[in-house]
C-alpha positions in Angstrom: 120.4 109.9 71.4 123.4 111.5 74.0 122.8 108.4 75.8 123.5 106.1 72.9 126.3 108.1 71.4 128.1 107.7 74.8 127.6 104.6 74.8 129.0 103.8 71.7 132.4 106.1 72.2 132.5 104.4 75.4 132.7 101.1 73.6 134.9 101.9 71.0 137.2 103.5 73.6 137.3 100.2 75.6 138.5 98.2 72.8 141.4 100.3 71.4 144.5 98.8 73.4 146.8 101.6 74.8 149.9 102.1 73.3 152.8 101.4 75.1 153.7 100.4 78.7 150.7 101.1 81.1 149.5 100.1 84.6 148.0 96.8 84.4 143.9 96.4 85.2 144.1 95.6 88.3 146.8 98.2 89.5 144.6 101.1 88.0 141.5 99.7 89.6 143.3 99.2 93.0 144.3 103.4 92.4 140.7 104.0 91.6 139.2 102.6 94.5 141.8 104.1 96.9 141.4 107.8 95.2 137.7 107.3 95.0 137.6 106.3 99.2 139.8 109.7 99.8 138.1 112.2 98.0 140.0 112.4 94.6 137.1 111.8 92.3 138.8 113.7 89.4 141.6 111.1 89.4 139.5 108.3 90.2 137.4 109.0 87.4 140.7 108.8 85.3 142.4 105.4 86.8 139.1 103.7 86.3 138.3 104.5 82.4 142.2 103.1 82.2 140.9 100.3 83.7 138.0 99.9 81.4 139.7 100.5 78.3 142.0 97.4 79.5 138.6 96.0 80.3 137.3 96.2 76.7 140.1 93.6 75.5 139.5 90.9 78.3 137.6 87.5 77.0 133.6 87.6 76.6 132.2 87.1 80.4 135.6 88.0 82.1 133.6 89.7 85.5 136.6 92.1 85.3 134.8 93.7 82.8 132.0 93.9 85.1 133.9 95.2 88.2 135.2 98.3 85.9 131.7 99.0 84.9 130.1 99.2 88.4 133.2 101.1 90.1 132.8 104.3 87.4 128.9 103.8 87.8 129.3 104.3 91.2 131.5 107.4 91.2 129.2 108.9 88.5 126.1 107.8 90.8 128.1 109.5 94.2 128.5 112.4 92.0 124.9 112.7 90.9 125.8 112.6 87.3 122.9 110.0 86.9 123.2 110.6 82.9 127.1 109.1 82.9 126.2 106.5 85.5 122.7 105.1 83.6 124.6 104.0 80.3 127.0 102.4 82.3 124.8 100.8 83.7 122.8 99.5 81.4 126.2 98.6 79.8 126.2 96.0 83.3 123.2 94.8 82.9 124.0 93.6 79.5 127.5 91.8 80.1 125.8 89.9 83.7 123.0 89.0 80.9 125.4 87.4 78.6 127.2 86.1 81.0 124.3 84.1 83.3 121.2 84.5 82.1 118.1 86.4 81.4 116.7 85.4 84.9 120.2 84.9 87.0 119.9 86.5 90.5 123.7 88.2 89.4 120.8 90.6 87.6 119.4 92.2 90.7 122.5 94.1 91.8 122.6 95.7 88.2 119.3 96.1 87.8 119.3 98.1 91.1 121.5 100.0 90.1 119.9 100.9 86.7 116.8 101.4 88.2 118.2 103.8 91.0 119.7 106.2 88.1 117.4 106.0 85.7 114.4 107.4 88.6 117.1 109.9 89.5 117.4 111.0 86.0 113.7 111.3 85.0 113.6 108.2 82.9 110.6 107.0 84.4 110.2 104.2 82.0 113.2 102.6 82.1 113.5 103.0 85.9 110.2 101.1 86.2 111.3 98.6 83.4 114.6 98.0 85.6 112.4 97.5 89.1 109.9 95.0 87.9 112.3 92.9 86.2 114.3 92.8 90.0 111.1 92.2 91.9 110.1 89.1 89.3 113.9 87.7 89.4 113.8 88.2 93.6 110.3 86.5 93.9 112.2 83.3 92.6 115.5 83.9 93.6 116.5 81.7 96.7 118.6 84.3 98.5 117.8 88.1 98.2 119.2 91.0 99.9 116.4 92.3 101.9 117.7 95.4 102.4 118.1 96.0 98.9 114.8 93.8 97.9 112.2 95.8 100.3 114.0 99.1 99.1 113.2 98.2 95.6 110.2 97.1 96.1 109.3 100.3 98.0 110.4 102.3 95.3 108.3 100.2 92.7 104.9 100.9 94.9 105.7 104.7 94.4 105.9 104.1 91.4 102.9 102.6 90.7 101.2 104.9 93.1 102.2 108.0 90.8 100.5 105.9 87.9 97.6 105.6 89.3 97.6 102.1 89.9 97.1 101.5 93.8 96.0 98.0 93.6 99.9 96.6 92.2 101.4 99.5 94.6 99.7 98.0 97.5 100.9 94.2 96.8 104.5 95.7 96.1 104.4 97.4 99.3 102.8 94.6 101.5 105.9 92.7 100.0 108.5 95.3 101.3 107.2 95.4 104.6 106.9 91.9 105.0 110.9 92.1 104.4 111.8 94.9 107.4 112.4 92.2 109.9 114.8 90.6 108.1 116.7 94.0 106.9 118.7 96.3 108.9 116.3 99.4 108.2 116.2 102.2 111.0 113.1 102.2 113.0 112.6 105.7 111.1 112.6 103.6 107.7 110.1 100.6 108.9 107.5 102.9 110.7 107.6 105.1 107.6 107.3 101.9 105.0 104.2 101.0 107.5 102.3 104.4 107.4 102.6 104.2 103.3 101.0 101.0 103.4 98.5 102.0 105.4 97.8 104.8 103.0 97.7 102.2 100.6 95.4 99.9 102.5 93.0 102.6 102.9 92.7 103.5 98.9 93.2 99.9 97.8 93.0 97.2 100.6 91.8 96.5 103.8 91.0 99.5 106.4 91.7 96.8 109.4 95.0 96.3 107.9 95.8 100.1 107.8 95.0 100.3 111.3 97.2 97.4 112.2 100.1 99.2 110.2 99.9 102.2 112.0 99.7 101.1 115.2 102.9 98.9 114.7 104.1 102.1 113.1 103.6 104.0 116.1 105.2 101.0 118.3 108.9 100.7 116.0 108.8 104.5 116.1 108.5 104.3 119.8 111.5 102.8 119.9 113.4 105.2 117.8 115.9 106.2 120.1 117.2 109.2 117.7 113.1 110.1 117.6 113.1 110.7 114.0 109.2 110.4 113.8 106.5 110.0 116.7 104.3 107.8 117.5 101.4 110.5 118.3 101.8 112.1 114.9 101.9 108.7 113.0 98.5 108.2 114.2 96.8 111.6 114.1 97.9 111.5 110.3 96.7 108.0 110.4 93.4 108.8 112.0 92.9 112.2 109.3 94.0 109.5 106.4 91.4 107.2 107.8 88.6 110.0 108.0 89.4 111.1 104.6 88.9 107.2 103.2 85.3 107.5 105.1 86.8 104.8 107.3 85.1 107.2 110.7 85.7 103.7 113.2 90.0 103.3 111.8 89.5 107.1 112.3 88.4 107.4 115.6 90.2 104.5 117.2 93.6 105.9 116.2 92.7 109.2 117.2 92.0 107.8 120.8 95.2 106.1 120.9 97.0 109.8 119.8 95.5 111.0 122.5 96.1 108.1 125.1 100.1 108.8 124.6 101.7 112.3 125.0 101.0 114.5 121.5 102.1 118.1 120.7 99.5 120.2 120.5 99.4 120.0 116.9 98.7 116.3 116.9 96.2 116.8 119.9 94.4 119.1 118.0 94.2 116.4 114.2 93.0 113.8 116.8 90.4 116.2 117.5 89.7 116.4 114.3 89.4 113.1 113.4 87.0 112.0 116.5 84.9 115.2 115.3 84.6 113.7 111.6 84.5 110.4 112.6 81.3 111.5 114.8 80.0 113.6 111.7 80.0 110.6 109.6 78.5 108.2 111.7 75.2 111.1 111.4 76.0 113.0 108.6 72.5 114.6 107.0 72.7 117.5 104.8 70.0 119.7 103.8 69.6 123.5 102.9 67.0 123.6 105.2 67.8 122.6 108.8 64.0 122.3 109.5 63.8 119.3 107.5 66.1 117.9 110.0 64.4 118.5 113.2 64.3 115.8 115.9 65.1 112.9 113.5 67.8 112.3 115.9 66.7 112.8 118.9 67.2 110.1 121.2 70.0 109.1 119.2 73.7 108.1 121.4 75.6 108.8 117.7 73.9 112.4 117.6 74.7 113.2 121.1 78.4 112.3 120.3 78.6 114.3 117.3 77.3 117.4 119.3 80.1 117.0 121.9 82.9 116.2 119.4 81.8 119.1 117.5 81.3 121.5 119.9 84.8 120.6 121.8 86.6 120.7 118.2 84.5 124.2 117.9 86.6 125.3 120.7 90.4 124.0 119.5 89.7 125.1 116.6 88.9 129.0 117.7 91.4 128.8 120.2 94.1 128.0 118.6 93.2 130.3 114.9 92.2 128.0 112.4 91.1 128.6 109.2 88.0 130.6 108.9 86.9 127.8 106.6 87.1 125.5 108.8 85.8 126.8 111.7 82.8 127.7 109.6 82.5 124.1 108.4 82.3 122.8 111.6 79.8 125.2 113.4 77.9 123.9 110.4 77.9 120.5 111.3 77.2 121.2 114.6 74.3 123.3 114.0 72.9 120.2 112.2 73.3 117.8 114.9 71.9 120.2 117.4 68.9 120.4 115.4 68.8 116.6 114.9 68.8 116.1 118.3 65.4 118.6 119.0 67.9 120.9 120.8 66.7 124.4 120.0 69.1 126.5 122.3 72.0 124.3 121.2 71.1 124.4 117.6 70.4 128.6 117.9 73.7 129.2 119.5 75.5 127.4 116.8 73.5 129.6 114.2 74.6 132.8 115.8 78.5 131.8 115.9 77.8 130.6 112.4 76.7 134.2 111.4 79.6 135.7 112.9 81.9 133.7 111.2 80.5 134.0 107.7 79.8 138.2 108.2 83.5 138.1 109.2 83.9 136.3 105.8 82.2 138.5 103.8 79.7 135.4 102.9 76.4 137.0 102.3 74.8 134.1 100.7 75.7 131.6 103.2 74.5 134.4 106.0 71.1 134.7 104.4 70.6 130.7 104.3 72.0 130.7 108.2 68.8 133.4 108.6 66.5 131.2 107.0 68.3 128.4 108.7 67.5 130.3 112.1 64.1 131.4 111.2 62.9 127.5 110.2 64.6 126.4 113.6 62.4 128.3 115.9 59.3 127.4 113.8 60.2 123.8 114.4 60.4 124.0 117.2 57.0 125.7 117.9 57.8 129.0 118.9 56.3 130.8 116.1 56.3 134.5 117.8 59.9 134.0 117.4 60.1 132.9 114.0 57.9 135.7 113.1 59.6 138.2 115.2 62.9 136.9 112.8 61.5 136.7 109.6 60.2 140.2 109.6 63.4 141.4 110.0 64.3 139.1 107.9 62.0 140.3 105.1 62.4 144.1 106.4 66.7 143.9 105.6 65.9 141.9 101.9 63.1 144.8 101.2 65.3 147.4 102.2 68.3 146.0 100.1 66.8 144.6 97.0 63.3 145.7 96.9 59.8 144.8 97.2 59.8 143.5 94.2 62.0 141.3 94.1 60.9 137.6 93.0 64.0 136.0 95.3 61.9 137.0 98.2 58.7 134.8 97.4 60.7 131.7 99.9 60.7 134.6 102.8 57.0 135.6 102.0 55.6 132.1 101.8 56.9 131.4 105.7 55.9 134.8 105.8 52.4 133.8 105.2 52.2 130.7 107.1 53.8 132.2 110.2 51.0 134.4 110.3 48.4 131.9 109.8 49.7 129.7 112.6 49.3 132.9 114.8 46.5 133.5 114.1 47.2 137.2 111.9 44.8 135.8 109.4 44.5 139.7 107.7 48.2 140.1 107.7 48.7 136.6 106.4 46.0 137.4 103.2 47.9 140.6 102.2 51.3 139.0 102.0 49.2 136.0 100.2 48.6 138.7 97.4 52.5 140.1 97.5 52.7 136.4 96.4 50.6 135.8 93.4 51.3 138.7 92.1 55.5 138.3 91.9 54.8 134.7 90.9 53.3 136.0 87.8 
């Protein structure tokens, strides 16, 4: 409603003619433009509505008319009063419109401009109105801008991405990139337009094209003499990206690349990362119960890789005071792939990091299953004394904190049971067997 009353005194001010002598339109435009260059926007603002009320009286599609209306756009847009600047705008739009045509390519530089303002004001909807109407015009248009066009264009994918729709953002995007040669954008600009669309290629396109984006990324930005971005950090974000999108191969490619240049330890450490979870993936198993796990990998070159990835990440990680979380998760997935491989000192030594980590976290569930964990491990393995040697103690802490009772200890009893069976405490084994029925009743 402000926006349409403005417009309207705007109007009716444009067509009253002044009274008496005055500057002509061009003089107060010339004063405009020469206050506005030197700083006096105050007085700028004033020579150019003078100029625009003469404006108002000039004959329908007299471009002077147009000239006033993008001069006091642009000092409203300089001064980030995007709600002055919009109307005028739109204002623009409407007189180019009426003057060439619903499709002319005189549209795009208005409808820039309206789209510019209007995103900067929080009109979303006319903003994206403005920038689809300039990218169908420029598709057909024989000579574009292409700074302008892959700016717009650009804009438009964001657009699109913060609607959820990745699939247009991603052909909008491959559409401003494909413009970068021909513009004058700063290697900064390009290799940042290329890691988007490689964001985009991951959610909605090609994983082979990502990785080609982000290595050319990495190549413009090495030649960004000001060193605005870096070509290690473009792909250790890339290669995290990548390993997100469950692309492990994109992932672990650019993470050996990172690490071929020269990165900060910061990027050293997300390539790390990224060649641990790429690994991961490549084995991943989950199950509660470790046992259930054992050996299946043995043998295996992908499970071999995943322990040493791991266990180096393991390392980085603690050195360099990660999140507990974090370091948890991945003595986790290490403990896994030790115990795929048939590795039982491996797979125990993870266990026991694992429990210091989660006591230090105060995680008391995830400690018991690491017990259990550790427990079904060793019988695995064969060595049952052990396992019964743990599980006792096992079974001795749970009696001692929640009672004899207790039904939640009938998964410790039952290996209870069988532990002694398998060594041969067949006495032992039948009194526990009764513990059994009777808190199963």
């Amino acid at each position: 409603m402000v926006r349409i009353r403005f417009i309207t005194a705007l109007l009716a001010v444009a067509l009253v003619a002044a009274a008496g002598p005055q500057k002509s339109w061009q003089e107060h435009m010339d004063s405009g433009e020469w206050l506005f260059a030197h700083g006096e926007t105050a007085r700028a603002e004033a020579e150019f509505r003078a100029a625009l009320k003469i404006a108002g009286s000039f004959p329908r599609g007299d471009r002077r008319l147009e000239a006033t209306l993008l001069e006091l756009g642009r000092l409203y847009e300089h001064g980030q009063r995007w709600d002055e600047a919009q109307p005028l705008y739109d204002l623009l739009l409407a007189a180019v419109e009426a003057r060439a045509g619903a499709s002319s390519p005189d549209l795009l530089d208005p409808l820039a401009a309206l789209g510019r303002v209007a995103l900067a004001a929080g009109d979303v909807p006319t903003a994206r109105a403005a920038l689809e109407r300039y990218a169908a015009i420029a598709a057909t248009a024989e000579h574009v801008d292409p700074d302008q066009h892959w700016l717009m264009l650009a804009t438009l994918a964001r657009m699109e991405v913060l609607a959820g729709e990745d699939a247009a953002a991603l052909e909008h995007q491959r559409e401003a990139v494909a413009l970068l040669d021909e513009s004058t954008a700063t290697a900064a600009e390009k290799a940042i337009a290329l890691e988007t669309l490689a964001r985009l290629e991951l959610t909605a396109g090609s994983p082979e094209r990502a990785q080609a984006a982000l290595l050319r990324a990495a190549t413009i930005a090495g030649e960004d003499e000001e060193g605005q971005v870096r070509p290690p950090a473009i792909l250790a974000r890339g290669a995290l990206g990548a390993l997100n999108a469950g692309e492990g191969g994109v992932a672990a490619e650019l993470a050996r690349r990172c690490l071929e240049m020269d990165p900060t330890p910061e990027d050293r450490l997300d390539a790390q990362r990224a060649l641990a979870g790429a690994a991961w993936l490549a084995i991943r198993r989950i199950s509660p119960d470790l046992s259930a796990l054992w050996a299946t990998g043995a043998g295996r070159p992908e499970v071999d890789t995943a322990i040493r990835r791991l266990a180096e990440l393991s390392g980085l990680l603690s050195d360099a005071g990660a999140p507990l979380s974090e370091r948890i998760r991945t003595l986790e997935h290490l403990a896994a792939a030790e115990v795929m491989a048939g590795d039982t000192t491996g797979a125990l030594e993870a266990l026991d990091r694992l429990l210091v980590l989660q006591r230090e976290a105060g995680d008391h569930a995830a400690e018991l299953t690491t017990l259990r964990n550790r427990v079904g491990v060793l019988q695995a393995a064969g060595r049952t004394a052990e396992a019964l040697e743990a599980n006792t103690l096992l079974l001795t802490s749970l009696e001692a904190s929640r009672g004899q009772d207790d039904p939640a200890l009938l998964p410790d009893l039952l290996r209870q049971e069988e532990l002694l069976r398998a060594a041969g405490r067949k006495r032992e084994a039948r009194k526990i067997k009764k513990r059994i029925r009777r808190l199963s009743r």
